[in-house]
N, C-alpha and C positions, 0 to 999 in steps of 0.2 A: 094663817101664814101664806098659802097657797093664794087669795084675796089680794093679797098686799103685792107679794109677787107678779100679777095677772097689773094689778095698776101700774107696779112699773115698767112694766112691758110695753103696757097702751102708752102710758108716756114717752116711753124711749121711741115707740113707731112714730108717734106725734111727732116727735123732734125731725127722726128720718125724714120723713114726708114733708116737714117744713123747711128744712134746708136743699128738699129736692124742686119742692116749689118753687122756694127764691131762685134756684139755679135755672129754672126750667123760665120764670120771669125777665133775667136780665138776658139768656138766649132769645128770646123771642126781642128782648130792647137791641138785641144786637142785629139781629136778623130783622127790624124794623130801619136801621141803620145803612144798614148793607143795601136793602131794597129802595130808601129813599136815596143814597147817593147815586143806586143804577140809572132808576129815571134821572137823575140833574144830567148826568153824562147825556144819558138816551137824546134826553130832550135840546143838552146843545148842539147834538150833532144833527139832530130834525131842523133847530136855528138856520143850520148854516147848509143844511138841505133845500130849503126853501128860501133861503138869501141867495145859492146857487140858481137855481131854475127860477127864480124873479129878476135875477139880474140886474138886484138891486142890494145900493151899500146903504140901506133903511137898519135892515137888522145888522147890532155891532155884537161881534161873540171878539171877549178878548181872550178866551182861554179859563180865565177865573172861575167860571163855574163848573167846569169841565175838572179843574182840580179839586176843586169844594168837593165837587162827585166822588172824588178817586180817594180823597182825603176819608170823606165817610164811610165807604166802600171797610177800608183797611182800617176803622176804629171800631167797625163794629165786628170785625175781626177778634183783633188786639182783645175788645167785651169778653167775647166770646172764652176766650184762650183764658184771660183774668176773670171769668166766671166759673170756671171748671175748676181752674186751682184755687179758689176761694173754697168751692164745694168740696173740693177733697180734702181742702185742708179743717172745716166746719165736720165732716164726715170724721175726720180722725180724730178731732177734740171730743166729738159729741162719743164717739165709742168709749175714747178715755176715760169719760167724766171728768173733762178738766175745760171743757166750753170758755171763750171768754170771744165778746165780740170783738169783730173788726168792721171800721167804717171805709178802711181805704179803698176799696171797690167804688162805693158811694161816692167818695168825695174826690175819685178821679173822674167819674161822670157828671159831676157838678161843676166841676172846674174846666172839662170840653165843650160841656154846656154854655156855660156860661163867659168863656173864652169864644166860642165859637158864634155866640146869640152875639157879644159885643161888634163881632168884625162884621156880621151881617147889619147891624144899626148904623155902624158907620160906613159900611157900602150904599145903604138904602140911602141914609143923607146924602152923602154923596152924589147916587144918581139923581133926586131930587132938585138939588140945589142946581146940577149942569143943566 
């Protein structure tokens, strides 16, 4: 009896520790989010640092990436915030024993993804093509 109780234990830690991990993976996706829209900011404003003191209209900064920046900045936020309440609400099924997945965390990230991959293909044609 005592044997059988000890396994469901290690399986319930298991569980804890796997919904802490997945939480502890999409904070780090978010905070990879946050860091790569600081550089795009950073790096427009370095653009238009060195288009100043060249004094030259070579480099064009329209602004767009500068919101691209600001835009990821505040999605990997957003991650962040729908990562926590995933985990506690996974944390409070798993106590219940009434678990039952959820993909919408996922498939909001695959639709910014994939929303945001399309407008960058058709920026790059774009600059190509002029």
């Amino acid at each position: 009896m005592t044997e059988n109780k000890d396994k469901n234990a290690g399986a319930r830690t298991r569980e804890y520790l796997a919904n802490e991990r997945t939480f502890l993976a999409w904070i780090r996706t978010s905070i990879a989010l946050m860091g790569f829209g600081f550089v795009i900011v950073k790096f427009t404003f370095f653009l238009r640092e060195i288009s100043m003191i060249l004094a030259a209209n070579t480099v064009s900064t329209n602004g767009y990436s500068a919101a691209v920046g600001v835009i990821m900045v505040a999605l990997g936020v957003i991650i962040a915030v729908l990562a926590f309440l995933q985990y506690k609400k996974s944390e409070r099924l798993l106590t219940s024993n009434s678990y039952v997945p959820s993909s919408l965390l996922s498939l909001f990230i695959t639709l910014i993804i994939l929303i945001g991959g399309l407008i960058l293909i058709s920026y790059l044609i774009s600059m190509i093509s002029s």
